[in-house]
N, C-alpha and C positions, 0 to 999 in steps of 0.2 A: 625518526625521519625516514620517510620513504627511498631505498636505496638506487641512484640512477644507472637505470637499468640502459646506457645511450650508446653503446662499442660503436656498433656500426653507424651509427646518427655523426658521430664525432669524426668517425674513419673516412666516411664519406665526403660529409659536411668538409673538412680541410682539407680533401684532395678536387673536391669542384673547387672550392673557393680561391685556391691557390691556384689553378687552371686559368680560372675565371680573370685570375684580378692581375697574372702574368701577363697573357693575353694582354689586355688593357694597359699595362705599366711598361711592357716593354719597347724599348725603340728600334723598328726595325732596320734603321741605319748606325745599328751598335756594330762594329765591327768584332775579328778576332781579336783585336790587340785590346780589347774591350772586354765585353763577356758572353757567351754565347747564349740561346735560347733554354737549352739545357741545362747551366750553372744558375740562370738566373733561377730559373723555376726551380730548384730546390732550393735556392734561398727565399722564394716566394714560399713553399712548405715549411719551413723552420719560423719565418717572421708571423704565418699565420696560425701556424700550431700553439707555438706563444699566445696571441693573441689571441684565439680561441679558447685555450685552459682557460687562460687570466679570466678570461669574461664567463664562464663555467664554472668558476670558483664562485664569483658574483653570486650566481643561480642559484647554487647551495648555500650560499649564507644565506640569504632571502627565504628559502626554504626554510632552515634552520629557524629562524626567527619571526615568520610568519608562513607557518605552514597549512593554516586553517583556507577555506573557501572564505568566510565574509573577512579575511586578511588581503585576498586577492591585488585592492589598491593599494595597499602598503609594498606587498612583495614586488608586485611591477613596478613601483614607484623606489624602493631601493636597487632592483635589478638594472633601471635606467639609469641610474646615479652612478653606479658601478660600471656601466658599459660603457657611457659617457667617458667617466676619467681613464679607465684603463685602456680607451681608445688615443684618446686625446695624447697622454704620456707615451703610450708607444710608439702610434704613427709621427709626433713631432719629433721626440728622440731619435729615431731610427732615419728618418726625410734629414734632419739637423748631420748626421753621422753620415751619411751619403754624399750630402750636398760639400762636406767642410773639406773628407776626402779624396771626393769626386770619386766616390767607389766605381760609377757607371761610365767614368771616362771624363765626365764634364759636370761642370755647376748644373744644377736644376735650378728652374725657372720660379722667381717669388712665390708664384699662386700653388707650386707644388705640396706646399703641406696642407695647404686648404685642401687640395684635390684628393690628394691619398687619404686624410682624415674622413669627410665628406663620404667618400666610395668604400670605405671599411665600413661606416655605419651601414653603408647600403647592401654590406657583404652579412653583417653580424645580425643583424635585426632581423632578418627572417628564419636566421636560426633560432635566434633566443625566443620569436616567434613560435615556433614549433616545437622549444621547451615548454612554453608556458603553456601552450593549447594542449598538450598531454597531461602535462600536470593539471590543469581542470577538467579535462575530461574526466582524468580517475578518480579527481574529489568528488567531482559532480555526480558521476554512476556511485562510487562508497556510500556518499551524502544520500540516495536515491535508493538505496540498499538498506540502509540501516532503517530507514523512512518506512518503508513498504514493510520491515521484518517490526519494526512499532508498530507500526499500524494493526499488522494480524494480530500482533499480542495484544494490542489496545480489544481488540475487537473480538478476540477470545476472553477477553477478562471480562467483556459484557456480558458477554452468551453466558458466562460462568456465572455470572451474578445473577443474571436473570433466571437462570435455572433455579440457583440456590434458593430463589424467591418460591418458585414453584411447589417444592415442595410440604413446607412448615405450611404456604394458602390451600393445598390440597386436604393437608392434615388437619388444620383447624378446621373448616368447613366440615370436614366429613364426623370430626369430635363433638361438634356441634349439632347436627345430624342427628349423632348417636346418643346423645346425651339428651333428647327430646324425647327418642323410641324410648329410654330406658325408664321414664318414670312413666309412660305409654302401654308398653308394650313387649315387656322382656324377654319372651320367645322372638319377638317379630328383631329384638337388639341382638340376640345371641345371632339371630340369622345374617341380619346386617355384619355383624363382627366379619363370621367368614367370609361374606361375599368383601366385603373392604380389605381384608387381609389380600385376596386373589388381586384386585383391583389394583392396590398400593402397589404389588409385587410389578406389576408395568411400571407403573409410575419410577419406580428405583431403576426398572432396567432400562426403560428408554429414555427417562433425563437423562441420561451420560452419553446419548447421542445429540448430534444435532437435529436429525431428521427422521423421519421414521413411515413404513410405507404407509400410503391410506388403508390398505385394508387390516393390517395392524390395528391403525385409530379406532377404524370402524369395529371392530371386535371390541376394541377397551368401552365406547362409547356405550355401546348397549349392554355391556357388562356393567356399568356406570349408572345408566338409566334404570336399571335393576334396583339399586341403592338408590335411587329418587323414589319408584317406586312405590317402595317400602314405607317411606318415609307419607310419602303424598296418595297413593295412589293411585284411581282415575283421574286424581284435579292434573296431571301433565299425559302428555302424549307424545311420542317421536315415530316419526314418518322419515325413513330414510330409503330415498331413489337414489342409489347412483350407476352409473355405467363401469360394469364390469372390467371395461378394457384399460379403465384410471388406476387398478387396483395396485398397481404396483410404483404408481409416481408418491412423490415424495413430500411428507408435510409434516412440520414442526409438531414433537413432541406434547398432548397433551393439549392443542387445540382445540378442539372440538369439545372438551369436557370444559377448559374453560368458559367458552361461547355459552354452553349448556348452563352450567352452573350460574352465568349471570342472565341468561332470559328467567331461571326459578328465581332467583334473589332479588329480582327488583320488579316482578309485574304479579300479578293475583292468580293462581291456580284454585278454579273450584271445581267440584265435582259436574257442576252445572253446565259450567262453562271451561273445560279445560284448555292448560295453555298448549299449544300445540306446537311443536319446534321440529321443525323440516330440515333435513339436508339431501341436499340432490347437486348435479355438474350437468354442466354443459357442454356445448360440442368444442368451447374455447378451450379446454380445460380445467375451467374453474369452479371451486366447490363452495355451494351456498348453506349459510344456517341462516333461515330465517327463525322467529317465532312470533306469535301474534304479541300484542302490548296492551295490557289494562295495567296501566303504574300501580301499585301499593299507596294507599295516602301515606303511610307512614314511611320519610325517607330511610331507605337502611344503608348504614355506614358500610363505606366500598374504602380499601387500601388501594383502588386502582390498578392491579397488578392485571388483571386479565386482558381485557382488548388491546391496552398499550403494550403487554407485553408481546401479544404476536404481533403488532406492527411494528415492535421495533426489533422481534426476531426476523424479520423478511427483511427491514431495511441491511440489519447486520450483515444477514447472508448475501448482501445485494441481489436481491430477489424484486420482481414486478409489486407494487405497492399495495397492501389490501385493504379495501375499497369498502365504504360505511355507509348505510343509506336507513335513513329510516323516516318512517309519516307517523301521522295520530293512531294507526291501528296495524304498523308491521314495521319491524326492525329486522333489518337485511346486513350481513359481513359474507361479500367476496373476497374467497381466497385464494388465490392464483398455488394451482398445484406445480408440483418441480418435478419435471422430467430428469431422472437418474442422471442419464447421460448429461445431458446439458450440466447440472449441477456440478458435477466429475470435472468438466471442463474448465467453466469458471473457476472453482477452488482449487483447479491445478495453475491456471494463470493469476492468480491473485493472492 
């Protein structure tokens, strides 16, 4: 149980309240042969010190026994129960002991223990008030802490997952590739080997990042297109415009080859007609792969890992949304590039 941390709340708390409730209780036609303003008020300190522990013990049992946030109604609801009695038994015991005495000089008036009972609740309640609104504030911020600290790990176990996807769908593909040249063409395989050996070597260093610059990508990508090459020929083609002054904002790992990879895997390259796959940016910042679209009759089986995987690496990153367009003869993905800075910023508040 959380340990309460309240000196001066308590020290305080019983020298107003005792101030407070002397004021209020005393008669100012008490004489000396009575008691003075002085004597009274510290036994207004003694009666309320009392009375404060008693109701402060209350708090830590309640705590003790219902210490969680969705406990909240229980713990207020036995802290009341505990204020109630420990009020009720002192202020009548103590009013009973005065009046039988006449500690004050003279009987008090019947409505007197209504009155002093009544006026202690009015004195206690905004303390035990301002126990409790501490005590949920701190669950609430903990509660709100441990939330936000799941949550990255939630959301680094994606990006982790999703990576680990990447890699074995790079592999197979490109095994597949390779295993076409080999009964083809085993000079044009042995070629392929090294340039994929070069190729993968990104592939190993920059999954282990989140991010990685565009002109980075742009290097792996025509390194990449090399290995289509090979494989295809003239039947593809890559046109890439971009603006040099992009080259250093920032974009997921491995993008651009998947884009690639699926404009060859699902449309017709011929020599005739080659597929043509464009990337270029614009002055918003964002970077386009188009490629023209003749479908393959024949469907070829997709595991899905590629477009969904970069839109749910942007969502993860909480990154601007990337954007899918496509007609009868051009398939278009915008992808909102990440400014360094900015990036730095967000993943330090988040």
């Amino acid at each position: 149980m959380e340990k309460l941390n309240d000196r001066w709340l308590r020290v305080i708390g019983i020298l107003v309240v005792a101030l407070v409730a002397n004021f209020v209780f005393y008669q100012p036609d008490n004489g000396p042969e009575d008691i003075s303003w002085f004597h009274a008020l510290l036994i207004s300190l003694v009666e309320w010190t009392v009375l404060l522990e008693v109701n402060r013990q209350g708090i830590l049992l309640a705590r003790r026994h219902y210490p969680r946030l969705n406990q909240t109604r229980k713990r207020i609801l036995l802290e009341m129960s505990w204020f109630v009695a420990a009020t009720v038994i002192q202020r009548v015991t103590v009013t009973y002991l005065y009046d039988v005495t006449q500690f004050w000089g003279y009987p008090l008036p019947g409505g007197t223990y209504w009155v002093t009972t009544l006026v202690s609740f009015l004195f206690t309640l905004p303390i035990a008030a301002i126990y409790e609104g501490r005590h949920l504030y701190r669950q609430w911020w903990a509660t709100y802490y441990e939330a936000e600290q799941l949550k990255k790990e939630n959301l680094q176990s994606q990006l982790d997952s999703l990576k680990a996807q990447i890699n074995p769908h790079f592999l197979f593909n490109s095994l597949s590739t390779l295993s076409s040249l080999v009964t083809e063409d085993a000079r044009q395989a042995e070629r392929f080997i090294e340039e994929l050996a070069s190729v993968y070597r990104y592939v190993l260093q920059t999954n282990e990042q989140p991010l990685t610059t565009l002109d980075n990508e742009l290097q792996f990508i025509r390194a990449y297109f090399n290995l289509l090459q090979m494989r295809f020929g003239r039947s593809v083609e890559l046109d890439v415009q971009t603006d040099e002054r992009l080259n250093g904002f920032l974009i997921p790992p491995l993008t651009l080859q998947l884009l690639v990879e699926n404009a060859v895997k699902h449309n017709v390259a011929l020599p005739s007609r080659p597929l043509l796959i464009r990337i270029y940016t614009d002055e918003a910042n964002n970077l386009f792969v188009v490629n023209s679209v003749r479908k393959k009759q024949n469907v070829v089986p997709s595991n899905r890992t590629g477009l969904a995987n970069i839109t749910t690496k942007y969502r993860l990153l909480k990154q601007p949304e990337v954007v899918v367009r496509q007609t009868s003869d051009c398939f278009q993905v915008m992808i909102p590039l990440i400014e360094a800075a900015q990036y730095e910023y967000s993943a330090h508040r988040g």
